[in-house]
GUZA-728602 format. One record per atom (N, C-alpha, C, O, CB): chain; x negated, y, z; atom name. Coordinates in steps of 0.1 Angstrom, whole numbers, plus 5000, padded with zeros to 4 digits. Each point is the difference from the previous one (the first is absolute). Glycine has a CB too. Layout:
N
{A,{X,Y,Z},CA}
...
END
This chain:
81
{A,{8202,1137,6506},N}
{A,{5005,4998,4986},CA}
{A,{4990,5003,4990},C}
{A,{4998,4992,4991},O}
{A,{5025,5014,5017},CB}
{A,{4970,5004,4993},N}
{A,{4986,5006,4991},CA}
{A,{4990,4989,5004},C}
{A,{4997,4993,4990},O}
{A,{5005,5036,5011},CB}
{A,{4993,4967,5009},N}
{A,{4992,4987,5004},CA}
{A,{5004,4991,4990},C}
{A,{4993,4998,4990},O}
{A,{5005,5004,5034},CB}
{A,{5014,4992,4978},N}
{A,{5005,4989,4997},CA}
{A,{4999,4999,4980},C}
{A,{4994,4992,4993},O}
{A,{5023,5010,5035},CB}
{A,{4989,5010,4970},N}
{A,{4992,5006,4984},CA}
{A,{4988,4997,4994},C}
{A,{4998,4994,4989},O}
{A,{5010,5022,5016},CB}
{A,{4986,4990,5002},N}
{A,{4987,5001,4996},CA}
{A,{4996,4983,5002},C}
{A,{4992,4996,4992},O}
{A,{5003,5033,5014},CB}
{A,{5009,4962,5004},N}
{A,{4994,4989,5002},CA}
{A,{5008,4994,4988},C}
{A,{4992,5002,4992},O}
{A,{5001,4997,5035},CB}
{A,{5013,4998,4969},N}
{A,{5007,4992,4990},CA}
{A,{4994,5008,4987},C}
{A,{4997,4993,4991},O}
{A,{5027,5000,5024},CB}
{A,{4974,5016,4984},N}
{A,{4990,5005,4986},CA}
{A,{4989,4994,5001},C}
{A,{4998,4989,4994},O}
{A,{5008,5033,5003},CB}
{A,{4985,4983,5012},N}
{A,{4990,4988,5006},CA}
{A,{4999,4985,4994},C}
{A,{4994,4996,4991},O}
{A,{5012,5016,5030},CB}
{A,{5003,4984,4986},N}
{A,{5003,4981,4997},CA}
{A,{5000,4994,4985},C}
{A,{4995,4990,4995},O}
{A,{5024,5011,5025},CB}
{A,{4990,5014,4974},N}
{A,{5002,4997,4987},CA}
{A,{4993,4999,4990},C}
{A,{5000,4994,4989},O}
{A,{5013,5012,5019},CB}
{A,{4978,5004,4997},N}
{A,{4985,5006,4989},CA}
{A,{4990,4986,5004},C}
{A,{4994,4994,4991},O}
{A,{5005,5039,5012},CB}
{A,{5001,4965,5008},N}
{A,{4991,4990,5003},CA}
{A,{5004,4985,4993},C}
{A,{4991,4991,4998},O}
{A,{5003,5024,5025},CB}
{A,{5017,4984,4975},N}
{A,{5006,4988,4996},CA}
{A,{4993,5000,4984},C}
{A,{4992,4992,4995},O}
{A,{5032,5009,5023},CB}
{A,{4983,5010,4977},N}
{A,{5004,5007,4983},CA}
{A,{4984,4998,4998},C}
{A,{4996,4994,4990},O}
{A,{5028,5028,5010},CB}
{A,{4969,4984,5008},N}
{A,{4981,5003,4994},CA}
{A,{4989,4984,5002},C}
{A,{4989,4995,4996},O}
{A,{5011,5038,5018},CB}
{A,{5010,4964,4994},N}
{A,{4990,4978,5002},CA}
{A,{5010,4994,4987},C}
{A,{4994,4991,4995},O}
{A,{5002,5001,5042},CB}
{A,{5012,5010,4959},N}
{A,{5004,4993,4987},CA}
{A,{4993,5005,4991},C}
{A,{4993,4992,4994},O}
{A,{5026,5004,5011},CB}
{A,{4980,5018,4990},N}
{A,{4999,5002,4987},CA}
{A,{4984,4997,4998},C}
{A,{4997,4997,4988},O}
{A,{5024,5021,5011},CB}
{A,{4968,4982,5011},N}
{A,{4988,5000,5003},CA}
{A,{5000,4984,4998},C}
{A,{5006,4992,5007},O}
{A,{4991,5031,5009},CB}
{A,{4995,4974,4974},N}
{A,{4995,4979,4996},CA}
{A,{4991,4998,5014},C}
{A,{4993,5007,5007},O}
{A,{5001,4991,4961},CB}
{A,{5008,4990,5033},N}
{A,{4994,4995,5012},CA}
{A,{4986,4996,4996},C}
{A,{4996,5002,4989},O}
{A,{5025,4990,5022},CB}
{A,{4972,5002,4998},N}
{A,{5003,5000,5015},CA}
{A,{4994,5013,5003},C}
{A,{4992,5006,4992},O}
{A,{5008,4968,5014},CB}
{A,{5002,5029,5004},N}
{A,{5000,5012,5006},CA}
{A,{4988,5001,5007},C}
{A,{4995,4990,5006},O}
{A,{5028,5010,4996},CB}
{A,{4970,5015,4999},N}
{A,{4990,5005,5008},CA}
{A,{5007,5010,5009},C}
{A,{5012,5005,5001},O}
{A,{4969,4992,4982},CB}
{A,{5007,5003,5024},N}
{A,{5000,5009,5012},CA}
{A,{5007,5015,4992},C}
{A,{5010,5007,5003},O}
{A,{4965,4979,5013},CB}
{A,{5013,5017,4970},N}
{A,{5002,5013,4994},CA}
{A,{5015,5007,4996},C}
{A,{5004,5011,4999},O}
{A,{4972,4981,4992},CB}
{A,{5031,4993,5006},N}
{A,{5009,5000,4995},CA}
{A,{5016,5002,5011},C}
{A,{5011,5004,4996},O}
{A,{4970,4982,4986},CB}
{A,{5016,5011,5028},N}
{A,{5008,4998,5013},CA}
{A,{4999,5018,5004},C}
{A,{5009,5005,5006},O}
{A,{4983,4964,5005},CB}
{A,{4996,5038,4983},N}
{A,{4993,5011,5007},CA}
{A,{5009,5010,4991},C}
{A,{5007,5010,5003},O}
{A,{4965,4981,5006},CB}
{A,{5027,5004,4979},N}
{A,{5004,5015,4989},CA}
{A,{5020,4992,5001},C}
{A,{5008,5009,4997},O}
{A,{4961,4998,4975},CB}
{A,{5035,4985,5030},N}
{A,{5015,4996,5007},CA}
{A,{5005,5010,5007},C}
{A,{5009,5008,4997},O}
{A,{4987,4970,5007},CB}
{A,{4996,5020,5007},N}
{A,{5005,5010,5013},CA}
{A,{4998,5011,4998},C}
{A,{5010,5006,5001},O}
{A,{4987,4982,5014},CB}
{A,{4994,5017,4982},N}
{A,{4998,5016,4997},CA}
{A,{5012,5005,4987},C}
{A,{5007,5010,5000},O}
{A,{4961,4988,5005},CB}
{A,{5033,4994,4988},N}
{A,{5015,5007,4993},CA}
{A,{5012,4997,5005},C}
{A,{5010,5004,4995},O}
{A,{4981,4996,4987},CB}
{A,{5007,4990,5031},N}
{A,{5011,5003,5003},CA}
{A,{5003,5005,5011},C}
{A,{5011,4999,5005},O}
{A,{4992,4988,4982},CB}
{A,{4987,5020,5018},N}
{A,{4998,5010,5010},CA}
{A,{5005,5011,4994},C}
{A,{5010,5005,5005},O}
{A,{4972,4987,5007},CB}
{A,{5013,5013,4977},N}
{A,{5000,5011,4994},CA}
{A,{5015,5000,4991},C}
{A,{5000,5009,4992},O}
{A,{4970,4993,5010},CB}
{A,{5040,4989,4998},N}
{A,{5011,5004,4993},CA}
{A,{5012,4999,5015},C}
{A,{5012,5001,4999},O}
{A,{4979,4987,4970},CB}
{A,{5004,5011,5041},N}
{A,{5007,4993,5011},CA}
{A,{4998,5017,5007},C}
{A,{5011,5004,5004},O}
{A,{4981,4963,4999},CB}
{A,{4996,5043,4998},N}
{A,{5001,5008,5003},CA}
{A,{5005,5011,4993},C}
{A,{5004,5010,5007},O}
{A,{4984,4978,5003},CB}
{A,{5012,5012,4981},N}
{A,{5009,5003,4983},CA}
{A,{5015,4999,5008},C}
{A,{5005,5011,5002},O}
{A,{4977,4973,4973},CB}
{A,{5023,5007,5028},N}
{A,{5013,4999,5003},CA}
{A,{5003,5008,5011},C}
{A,{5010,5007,4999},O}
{A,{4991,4972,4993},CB}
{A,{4988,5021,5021},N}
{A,{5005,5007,5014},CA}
{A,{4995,5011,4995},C}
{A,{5004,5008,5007},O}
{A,{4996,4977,5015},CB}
{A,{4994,5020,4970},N}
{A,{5000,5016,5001},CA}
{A,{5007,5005,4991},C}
{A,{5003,5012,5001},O}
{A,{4977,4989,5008},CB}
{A,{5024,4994,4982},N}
{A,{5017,5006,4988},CA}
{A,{5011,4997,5011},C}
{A,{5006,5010,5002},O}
{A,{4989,4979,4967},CB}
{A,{5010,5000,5038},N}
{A,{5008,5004,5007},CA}
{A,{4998,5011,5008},C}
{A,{5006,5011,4998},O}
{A,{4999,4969,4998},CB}
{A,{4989,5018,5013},N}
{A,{4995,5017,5008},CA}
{A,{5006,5010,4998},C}
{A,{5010,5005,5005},O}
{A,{4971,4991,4996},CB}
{A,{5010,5013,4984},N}
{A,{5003,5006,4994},CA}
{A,{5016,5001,4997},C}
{A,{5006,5009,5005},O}
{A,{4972,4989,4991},CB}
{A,{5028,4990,4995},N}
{A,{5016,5004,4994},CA}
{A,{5008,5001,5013},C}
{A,{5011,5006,5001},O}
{A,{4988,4978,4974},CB}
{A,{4996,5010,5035},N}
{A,{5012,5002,5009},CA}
{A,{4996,5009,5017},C}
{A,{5008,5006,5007},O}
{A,{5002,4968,4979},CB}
{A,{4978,5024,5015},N}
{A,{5001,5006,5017},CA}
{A,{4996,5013,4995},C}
{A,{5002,5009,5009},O}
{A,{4992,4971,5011},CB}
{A,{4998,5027,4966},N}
{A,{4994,5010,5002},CA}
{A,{5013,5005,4989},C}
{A,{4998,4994,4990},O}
{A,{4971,5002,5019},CB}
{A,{5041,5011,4991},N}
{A,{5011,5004,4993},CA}
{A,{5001,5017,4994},C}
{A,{5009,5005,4993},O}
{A,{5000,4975,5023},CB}
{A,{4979,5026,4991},N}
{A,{4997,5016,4996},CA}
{A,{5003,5002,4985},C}
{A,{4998,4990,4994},O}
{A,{4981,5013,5023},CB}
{A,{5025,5005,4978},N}
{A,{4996,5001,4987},CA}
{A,{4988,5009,4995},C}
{A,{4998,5004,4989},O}
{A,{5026,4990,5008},CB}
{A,{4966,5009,5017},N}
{A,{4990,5008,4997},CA}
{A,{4988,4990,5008},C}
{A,{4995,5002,5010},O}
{A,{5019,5026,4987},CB}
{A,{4985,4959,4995},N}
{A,{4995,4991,5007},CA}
{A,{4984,5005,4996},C}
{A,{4993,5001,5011},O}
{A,{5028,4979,4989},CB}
{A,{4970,5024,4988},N}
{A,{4988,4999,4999},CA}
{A,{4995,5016,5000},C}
{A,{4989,5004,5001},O}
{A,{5013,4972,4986},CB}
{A,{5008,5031,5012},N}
{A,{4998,5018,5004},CA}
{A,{5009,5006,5008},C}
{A,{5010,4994,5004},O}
{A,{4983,5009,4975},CB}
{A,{5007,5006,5024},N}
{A,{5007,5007,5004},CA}
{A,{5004,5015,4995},C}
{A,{4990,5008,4998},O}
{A,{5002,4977,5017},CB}
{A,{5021,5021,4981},N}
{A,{5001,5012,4993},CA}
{A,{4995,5010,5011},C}
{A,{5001,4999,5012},O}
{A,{5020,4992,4972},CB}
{A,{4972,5021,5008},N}
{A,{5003,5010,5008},CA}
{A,{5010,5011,4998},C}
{A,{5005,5004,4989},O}
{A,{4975,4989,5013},CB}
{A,{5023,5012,5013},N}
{A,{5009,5008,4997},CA}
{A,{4999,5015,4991},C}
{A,{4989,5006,4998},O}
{A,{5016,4980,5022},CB}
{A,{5007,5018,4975},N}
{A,{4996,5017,4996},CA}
{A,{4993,5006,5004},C}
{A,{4996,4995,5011},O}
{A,{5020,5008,4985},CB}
{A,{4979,5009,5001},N}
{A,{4994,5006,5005},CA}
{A,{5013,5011,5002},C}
{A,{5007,5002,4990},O}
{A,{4968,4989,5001},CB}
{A,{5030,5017,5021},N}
{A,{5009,5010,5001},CA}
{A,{4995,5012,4991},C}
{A,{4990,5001,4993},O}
{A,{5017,4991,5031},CB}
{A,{5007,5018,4977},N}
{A,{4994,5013,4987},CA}
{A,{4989,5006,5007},C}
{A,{4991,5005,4994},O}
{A,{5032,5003,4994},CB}
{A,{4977,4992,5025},N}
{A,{4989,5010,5007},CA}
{A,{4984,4995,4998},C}
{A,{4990,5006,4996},O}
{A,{5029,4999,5022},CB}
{A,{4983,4984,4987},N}
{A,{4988,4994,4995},CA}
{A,{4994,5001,4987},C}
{A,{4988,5003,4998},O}
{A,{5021,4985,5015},CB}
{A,{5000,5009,4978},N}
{A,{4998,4998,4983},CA}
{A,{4991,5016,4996},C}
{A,{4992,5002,4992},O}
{A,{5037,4980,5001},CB}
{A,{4977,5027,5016},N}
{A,{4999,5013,4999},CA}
{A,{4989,5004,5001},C}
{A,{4993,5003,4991},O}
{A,{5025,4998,5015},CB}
{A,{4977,4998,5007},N}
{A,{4987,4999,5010},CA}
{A,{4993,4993,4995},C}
{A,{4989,5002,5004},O}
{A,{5019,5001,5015},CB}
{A,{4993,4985,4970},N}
{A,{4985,4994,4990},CA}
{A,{5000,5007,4992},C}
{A,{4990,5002,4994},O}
{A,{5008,4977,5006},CB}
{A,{5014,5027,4996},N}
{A,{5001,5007,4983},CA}
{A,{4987,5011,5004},C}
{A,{4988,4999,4997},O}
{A,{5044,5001,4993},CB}
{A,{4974,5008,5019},N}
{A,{4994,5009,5006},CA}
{A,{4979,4999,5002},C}
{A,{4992,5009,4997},O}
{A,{5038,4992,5015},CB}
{A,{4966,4988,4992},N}
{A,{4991,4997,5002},CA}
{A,{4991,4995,4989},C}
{A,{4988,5000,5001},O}
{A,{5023,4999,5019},CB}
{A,{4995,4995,4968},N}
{A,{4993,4998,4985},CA}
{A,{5001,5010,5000},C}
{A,{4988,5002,4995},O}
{A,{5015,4981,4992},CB}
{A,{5002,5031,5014},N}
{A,{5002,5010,4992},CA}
{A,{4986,5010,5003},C}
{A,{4997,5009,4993},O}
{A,{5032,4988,5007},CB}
{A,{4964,4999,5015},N}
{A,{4988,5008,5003},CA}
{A,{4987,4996,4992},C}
{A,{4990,5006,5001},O}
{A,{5020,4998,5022},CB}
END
């Protein structure tokens, strides 16, 4: 289903970027096509990714935990030398 996505973004960009582009066409032109539509095609599989298989809500950090009172204590303690 994400294949299938990304190929139809693919198709589409490639379609959308040989129209808007005046003819006739180069090589250069076939070259900077595909590369954006590589690059909005991979745009698609990695936002999906993200919104759906990676679901953490501590996706780019991670919290740390408290520090207990003993602990908190035992640093207080140790600025204090």
């Amino acid at each position: 289903m994400l294949i299938c996505g990304a190929a139809i973004v693919f198709g589409a960009t490639v379609a959308i970027g040989l129209q808007v582009l005046p003819g006739p066409h180069t090589e250069t032109d076939f070259l900077v096509v595909g590369s954006a539509a590589t690059l909005l095609s991979l745009g698609v599989v990695f936002g999906v990714l993200i919104g759906t298989w990676v679901r953490s809500p501590e996706l780019f950090f991670k919290r740390r935990q408290a520090p207990t009172s003993e602990e908190q204590e035992k640093t207080d303690a140790e600025n204090l030398k």
